[in-house]
C-alpha positions as CSV (number, residue, x, y, z in Angstrom):
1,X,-104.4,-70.1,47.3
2,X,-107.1,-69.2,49.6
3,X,-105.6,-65.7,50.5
4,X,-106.1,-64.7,46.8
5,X,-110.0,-65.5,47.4
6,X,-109.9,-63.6,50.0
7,X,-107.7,-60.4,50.0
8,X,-106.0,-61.1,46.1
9,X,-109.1,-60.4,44.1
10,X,-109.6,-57.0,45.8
11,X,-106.1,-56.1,45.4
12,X,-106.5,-56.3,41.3
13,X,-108.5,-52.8,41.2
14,X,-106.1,-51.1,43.2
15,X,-103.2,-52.5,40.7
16,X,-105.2,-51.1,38.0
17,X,-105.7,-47.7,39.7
18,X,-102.1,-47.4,40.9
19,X,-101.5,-48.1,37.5
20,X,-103.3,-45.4,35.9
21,X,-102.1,-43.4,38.0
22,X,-97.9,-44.3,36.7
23,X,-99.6,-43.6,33.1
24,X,-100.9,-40.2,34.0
25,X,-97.5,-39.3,35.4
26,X,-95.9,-40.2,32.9
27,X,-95.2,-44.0,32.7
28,X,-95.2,-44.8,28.8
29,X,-98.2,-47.4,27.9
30,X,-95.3,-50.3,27.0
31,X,-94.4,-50.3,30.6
32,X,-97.4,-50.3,32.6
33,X,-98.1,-54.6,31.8
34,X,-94.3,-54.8,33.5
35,X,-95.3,-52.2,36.3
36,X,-98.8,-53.9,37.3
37,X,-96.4,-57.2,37.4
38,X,-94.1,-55.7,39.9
39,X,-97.0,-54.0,41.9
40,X,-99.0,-57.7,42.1
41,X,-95.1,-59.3,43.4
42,X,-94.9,-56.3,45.7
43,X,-98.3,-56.8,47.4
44,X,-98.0,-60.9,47.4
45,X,-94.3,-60.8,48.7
46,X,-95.2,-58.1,51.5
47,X,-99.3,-58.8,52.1
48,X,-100.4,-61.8,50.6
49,X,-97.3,-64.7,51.0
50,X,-94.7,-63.4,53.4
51,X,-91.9,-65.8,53.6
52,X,-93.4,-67.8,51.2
53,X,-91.6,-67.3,48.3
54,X,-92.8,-69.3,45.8
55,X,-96.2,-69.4,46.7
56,X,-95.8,-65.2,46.6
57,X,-94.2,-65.7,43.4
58,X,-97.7,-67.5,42.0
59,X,-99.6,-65.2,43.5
60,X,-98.3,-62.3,42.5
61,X,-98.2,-63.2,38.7
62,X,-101.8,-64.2,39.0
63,X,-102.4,-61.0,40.6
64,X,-100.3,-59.0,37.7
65,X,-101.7,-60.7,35.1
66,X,-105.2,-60.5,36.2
67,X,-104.7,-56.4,36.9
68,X,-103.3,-56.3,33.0
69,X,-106.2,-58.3,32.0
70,X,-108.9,-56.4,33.7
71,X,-107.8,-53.4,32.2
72,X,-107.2,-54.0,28.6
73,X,-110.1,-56.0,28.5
74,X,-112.2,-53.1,29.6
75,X,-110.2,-50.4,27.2
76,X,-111.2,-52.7,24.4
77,X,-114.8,-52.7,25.3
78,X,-115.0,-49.3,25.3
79,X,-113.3,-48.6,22.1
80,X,-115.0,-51.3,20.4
81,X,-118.6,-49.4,21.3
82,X,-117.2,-46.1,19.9
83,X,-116.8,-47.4,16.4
């Protein structure tokens, strides 16, 4: 687990920004928690864990999940101080 300390935790802002970017091209809203998934198995598989598939596996979950996380966490912030 230590390359999520290290290179993982910056990789959840970029998840969230290529995901924005998916919803600005189109990418309907129910699809982007499946699409940050993919992303954070693409970058563990490829970056983070190569040929180590279950640890890449792990990793890129955590890394999916934290990017979905991040995000609606902040969105419901935000709307939460406009009303």
């Amino acid at each position: 687990m230590e390359q999520l300390t290290t290179y993982g935790v910056a990789l959840v802002p970029v998840i969230i920004g290529l995901s924005e970017l998916l919803k600005r091209f189109g990418l309907p809203n129910r699809l982007i928690p499946l699409a940050a998934m993919a992303m954070g198995l693409f970058f563990s598989f490829f970056y983070l864990a190569p040929g180590e598939p279950k640890q890449a596996i792990l990793l890129g979950v955590v890394l999916g999940l934290s990017a979905v996380g991040l995000f609606s966490g902040t969105k419901n912030t935000i709307m939460s101080r406009r009303e």
